[in-house]
C-alpha positions in Angstrom: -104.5 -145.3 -38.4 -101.7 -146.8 -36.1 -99.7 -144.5 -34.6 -96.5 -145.3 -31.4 -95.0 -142.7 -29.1 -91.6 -143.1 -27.2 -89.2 -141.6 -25.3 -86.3 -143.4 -26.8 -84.1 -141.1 -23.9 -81.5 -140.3 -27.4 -80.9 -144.0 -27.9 -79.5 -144.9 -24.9 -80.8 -148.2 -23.4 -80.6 -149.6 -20.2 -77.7 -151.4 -21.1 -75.9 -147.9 -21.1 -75.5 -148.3 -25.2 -77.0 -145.6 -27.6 -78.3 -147.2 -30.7 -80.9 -145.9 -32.8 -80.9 -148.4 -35.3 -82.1 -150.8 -32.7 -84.5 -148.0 -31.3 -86.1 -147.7 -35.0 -86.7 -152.0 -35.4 -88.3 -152.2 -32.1 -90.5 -149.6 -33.1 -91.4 -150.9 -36.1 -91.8 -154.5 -34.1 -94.2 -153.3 -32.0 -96.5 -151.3 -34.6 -96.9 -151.1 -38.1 -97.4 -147.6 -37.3 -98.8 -144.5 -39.8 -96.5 -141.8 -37.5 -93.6 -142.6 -34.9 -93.5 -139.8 -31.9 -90.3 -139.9 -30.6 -89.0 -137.4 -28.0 -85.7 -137.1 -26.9 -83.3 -136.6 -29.6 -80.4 -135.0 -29.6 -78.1 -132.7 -32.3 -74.7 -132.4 -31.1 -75.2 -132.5 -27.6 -72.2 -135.2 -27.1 -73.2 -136.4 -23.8 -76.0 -137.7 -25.5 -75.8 -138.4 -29.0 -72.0 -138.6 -29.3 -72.0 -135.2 -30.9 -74.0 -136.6 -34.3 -77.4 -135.6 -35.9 -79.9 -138.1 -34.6 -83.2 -136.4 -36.3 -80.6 -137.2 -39.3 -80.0 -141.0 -38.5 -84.0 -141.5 -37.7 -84.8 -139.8 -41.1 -82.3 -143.0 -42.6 -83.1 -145.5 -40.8 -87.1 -144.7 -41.5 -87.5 -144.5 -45.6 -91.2 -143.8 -46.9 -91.6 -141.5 -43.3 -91.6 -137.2 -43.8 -89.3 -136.6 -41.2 -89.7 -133.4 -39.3 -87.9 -132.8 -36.0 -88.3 -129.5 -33.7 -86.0 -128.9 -30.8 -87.0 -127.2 -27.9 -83.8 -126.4 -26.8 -81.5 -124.5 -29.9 -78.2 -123.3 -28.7 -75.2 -122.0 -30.5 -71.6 -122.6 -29.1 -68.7 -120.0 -29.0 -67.6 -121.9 -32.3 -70.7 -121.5 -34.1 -72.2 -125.0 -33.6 -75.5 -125.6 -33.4 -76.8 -127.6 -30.4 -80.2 -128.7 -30.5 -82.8 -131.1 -28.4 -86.7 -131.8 -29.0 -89.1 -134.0 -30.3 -89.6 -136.1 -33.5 -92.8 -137.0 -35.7 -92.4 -139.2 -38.9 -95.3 -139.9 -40.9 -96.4 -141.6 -43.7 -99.5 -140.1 -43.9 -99.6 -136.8 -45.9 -99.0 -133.7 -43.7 -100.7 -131.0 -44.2 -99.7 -128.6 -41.5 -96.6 -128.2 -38.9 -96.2 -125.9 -36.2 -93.9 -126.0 -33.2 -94.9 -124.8 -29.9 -92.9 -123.3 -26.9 -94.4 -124.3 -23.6 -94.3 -121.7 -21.0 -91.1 -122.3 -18.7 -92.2 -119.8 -15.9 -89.6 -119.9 -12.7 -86.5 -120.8 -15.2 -83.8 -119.6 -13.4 -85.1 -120.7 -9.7 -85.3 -124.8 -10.5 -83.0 -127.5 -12.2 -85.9 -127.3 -15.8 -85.3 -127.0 -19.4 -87.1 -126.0 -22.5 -89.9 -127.9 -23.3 -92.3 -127.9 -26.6 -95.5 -129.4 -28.6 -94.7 -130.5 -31.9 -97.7 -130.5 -33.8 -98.3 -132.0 -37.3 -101.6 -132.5 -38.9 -101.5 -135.5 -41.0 -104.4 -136.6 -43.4 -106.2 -140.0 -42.2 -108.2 -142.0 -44.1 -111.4 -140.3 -41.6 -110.5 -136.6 -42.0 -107.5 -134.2 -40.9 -105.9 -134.7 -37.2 -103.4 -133.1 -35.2 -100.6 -135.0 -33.9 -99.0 -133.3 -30.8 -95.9 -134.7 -30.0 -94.9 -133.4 -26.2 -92.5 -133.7 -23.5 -93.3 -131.6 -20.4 -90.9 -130.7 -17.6 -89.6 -133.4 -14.9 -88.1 -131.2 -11.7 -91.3 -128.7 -11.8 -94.9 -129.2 -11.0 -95.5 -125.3 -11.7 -93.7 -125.4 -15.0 -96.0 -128.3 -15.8 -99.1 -127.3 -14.9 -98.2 -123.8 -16.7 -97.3 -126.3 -20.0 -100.7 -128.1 -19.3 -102.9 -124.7 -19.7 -101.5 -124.2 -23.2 -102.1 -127.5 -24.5 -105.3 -127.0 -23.3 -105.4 -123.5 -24.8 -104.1 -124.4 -28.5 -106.6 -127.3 -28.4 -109.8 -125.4 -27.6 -108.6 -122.4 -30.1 -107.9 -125.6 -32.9 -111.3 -127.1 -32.1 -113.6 -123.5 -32.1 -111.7 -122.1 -35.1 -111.0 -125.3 -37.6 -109.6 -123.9 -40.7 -110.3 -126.5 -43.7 -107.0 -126.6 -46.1 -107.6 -125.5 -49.4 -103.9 -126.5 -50.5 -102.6 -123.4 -52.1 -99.0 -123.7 -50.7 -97.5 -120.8 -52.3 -100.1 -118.9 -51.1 -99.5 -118.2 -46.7 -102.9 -117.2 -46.0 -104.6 -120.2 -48.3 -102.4 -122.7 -47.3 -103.0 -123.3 -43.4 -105.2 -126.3 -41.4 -106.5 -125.9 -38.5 -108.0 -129.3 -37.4 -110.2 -129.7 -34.5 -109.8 -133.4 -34.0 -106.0 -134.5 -32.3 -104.5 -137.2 -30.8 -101.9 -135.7 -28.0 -98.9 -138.0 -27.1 -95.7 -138.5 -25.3 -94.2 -138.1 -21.7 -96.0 -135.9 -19.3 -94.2 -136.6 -16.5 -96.9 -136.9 -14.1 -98.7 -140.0 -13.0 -101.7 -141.1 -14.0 -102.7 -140.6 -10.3 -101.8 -137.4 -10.7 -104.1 -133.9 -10.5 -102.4 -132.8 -13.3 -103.5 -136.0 -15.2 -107.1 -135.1 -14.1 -106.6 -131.2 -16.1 -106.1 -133.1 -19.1 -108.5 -136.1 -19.0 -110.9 -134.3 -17.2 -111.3 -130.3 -19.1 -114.1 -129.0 -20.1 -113.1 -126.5 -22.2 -115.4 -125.1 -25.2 -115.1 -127.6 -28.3 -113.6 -131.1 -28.4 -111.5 -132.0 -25.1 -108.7 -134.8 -24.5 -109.9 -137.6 -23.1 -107.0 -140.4 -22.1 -107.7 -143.1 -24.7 -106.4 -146.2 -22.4 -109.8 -146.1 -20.8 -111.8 -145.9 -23.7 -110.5 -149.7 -24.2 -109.3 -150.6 -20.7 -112.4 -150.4 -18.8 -111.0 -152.3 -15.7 -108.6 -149.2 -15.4 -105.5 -151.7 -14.8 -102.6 -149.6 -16.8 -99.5 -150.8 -17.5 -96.1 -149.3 -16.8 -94.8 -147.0 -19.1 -91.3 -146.4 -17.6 -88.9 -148.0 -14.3 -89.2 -151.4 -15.7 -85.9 -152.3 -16.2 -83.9 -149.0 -15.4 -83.9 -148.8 -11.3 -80.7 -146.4 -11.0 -83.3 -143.0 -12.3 -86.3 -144.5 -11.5 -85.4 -146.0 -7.7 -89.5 -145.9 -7.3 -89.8 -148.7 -9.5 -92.4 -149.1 -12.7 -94.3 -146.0 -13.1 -96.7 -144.6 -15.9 -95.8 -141.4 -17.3 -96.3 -142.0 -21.2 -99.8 -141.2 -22.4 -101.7 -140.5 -25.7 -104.6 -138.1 -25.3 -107.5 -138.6 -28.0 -110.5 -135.4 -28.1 -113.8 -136.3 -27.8 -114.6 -137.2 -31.3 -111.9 -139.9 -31.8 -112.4 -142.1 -28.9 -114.7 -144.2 -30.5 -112.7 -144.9 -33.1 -110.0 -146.4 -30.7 -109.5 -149.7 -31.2 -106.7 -150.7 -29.9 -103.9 -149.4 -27.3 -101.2 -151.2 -25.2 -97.7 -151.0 -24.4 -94.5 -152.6 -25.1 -93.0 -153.8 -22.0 -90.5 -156.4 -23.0 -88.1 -153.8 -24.4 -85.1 -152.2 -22.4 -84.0 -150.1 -25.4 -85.1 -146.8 -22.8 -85.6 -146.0 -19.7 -89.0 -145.9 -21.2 -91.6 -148.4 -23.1 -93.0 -147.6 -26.4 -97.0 -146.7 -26.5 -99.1 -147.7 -29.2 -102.7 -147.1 -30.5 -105.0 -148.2 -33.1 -108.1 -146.5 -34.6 -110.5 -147.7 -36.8 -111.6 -145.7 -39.8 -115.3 -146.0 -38.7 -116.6 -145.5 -35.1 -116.5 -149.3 -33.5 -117.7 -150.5 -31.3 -115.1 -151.3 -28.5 -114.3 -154.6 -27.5 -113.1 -153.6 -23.9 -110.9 -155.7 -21.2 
C-alpha cells in the first residue's frame, strides 16, 4: 500500500504560478501511490484558486481515484456562492467509510486562526481495513493546536477500543458503518518535530493502538529531511523546516517499508511525503 501527502498550498508554487495539473504529475512522479492526501484546496476562494473548483480539477486530472474532498471552512457569500477550503483524499482502494471531523478552534475570535479538520476515509488494503486521516492543524496558535491534537487522539483511542467490522449493507445506516482500529494519520501539523506537541502524538499512551511517527520506524539514525522552506524563503524566513508527518498506530509500523520525501520539487511551499507498507510485517531494512 503506497500512499503521499502534500500540502500543495492550492496550486501555487514557489514560482508564484497555481497549477494543479503540474501538482497532480509530480505526485504521481514521486509515488505510484494507492491514496493522494492533499490539503489546501480551495472552492471559489479567488485569491487562491482563481475563483474555480479545485476538488473538481483534482477529481479530472486523477481518473481511476474516488475523489472525496471536505472543507473545513464553508462560507456562503451575500450572493449565494459557496466558498469552501479543506482537505482532499483520492483513492484507489475501495472506501468503505468517510467521516469529516471539526477540530476544536477554542480562542477564535482572540488570534489570526481558521477552521481546521480531519478527513477520515477508511479504505480496504490488501492486510485489512485502515483509516486514512487527512489533517491540517492551525499555524498562528499553539493552544488551538494542542486542543486539535487531544481529538485526534480522542477519535483514535475510541476507533481502536470500539472497531466496528463492516457488514456492507449500505442502504441500511446502522449496518453499514466501519470503524477500524488500525490508521495511518497524515498531513501538516504545523509543529516541528522538535516540538512537545510532536511528543503528544508520537509519544501517547492512550488505551488501544497509538500513533507512532513512522519516519523512525525506517530512519533509525533520526536524520529527517525537510518537509517545507526549501525553496520558498519569503513565508518561511527560518529556512527548511519539517512540519509534514504521517503517523502510523502501533500495529502498522512493522509493515513500513519505505518513507522519504520529495525534495527536488518547488511546486509548494511544501514537499510531498511518501510511505510504503508491505502487506506482511517485514522486517525493516533501516538507514
Amino acid at each position: 500500500m503506497r500512499l503521499l501527502t502534500w500540502n500543495i498550498q492550492c496550486g501555487k508554487g514557489c514560482d508564484g504560478v497555481t497549477d494543479l495539473a503540474r501538482i497532480v504529475a509530480i505526485a504521481r512522479e514521486t509515488s505510484d501511490a494507492d491514496v493522494f492526501c492533499f490539503q489546501e484546496v480551495s472552492s471559489n476562494f479567488s485569491s487562491h484558486d482563481g475563483g474555480g473548483d479545485q476538488s473538481a480539477e483534482l477529481a479530472a486530472l486523477l481518473p481511476g481515484y474516488m475523489p472525496i474532498f471536505r472543507p473545513a471552512i464553508e462560507t456562503v457569500d451575500q450572493a449565494g456562492q459557496l466558498h469552501r477550503f479543506g482537505n482532499m483524499t483520492l483513492s484507489r482502494l475501495p472506501v468503505l467509510q468517510i467521516n469529516n471531523h471539526i477540530l476544536p478552534w477554542p480562542g477564535a475570535g482572540s488570534v489570526r486562526s481558521m477552521r481546521r479538520h480531519a478527513l477520515e476515509v477508511t479504505v480496504q488494503a490488501a492486510f485489512g481495513a485502515v483509516r486514512i486521516v487527512n489533517t491540517h492543524l492551525e499555524y498562528y496558535s499553539v493552544a488551538q493546536r494542542e486542543a486539535q491534537i487531544a481529538r485526534l487522539l480522542d477519535l483514535q483511542e475510541d476507533a481502536s477500543t470500539s472497531p466496528k467490522a463492516p457488514t456492507r449493507q449500505p442502504d441500511e445506516p446502522y449496518e453499514s458503518q466501519t470503524v477500524a482500529a488500525s490508521s495511518l494519520m497524515c498531513g501538516d501539523f504545523n509543529f516541528d518535530v522538535t516540538d512537545p506537541q510532536h511528543a503528544l502524538i508520537d509519544r501517547s499512551s492512550r488505551p488501544g493502538l497509538n500513533y507512532r511517527d513512522a519516519w523512525t520506524a525506517v530512519h533509525a539514525d533520526g536524520q529527517r529531511s525537510p518537509t517545507c522552506g526549501l525553496y520558498d524563503h519569503v513565508q518561511w524566513t527560518a529556512g527548511p523546516d519539517c512540519r509534514d508527518f504521517i503517523f502510523a498506530t502501533e500495529d502498522l509500523t512493522g509493515r513500513v517499508s519505505h518513507i522519504d520525501v520529495n525534495g527536488k520539487t518547488d511546486a509548494s511551499d511544501h514537499q510531498p511525503v511518501f510511505i510504503e507498507l508491505a502487506d506482511h510485517d517485514t522486517p525493516i531494512r533501516r538507514t
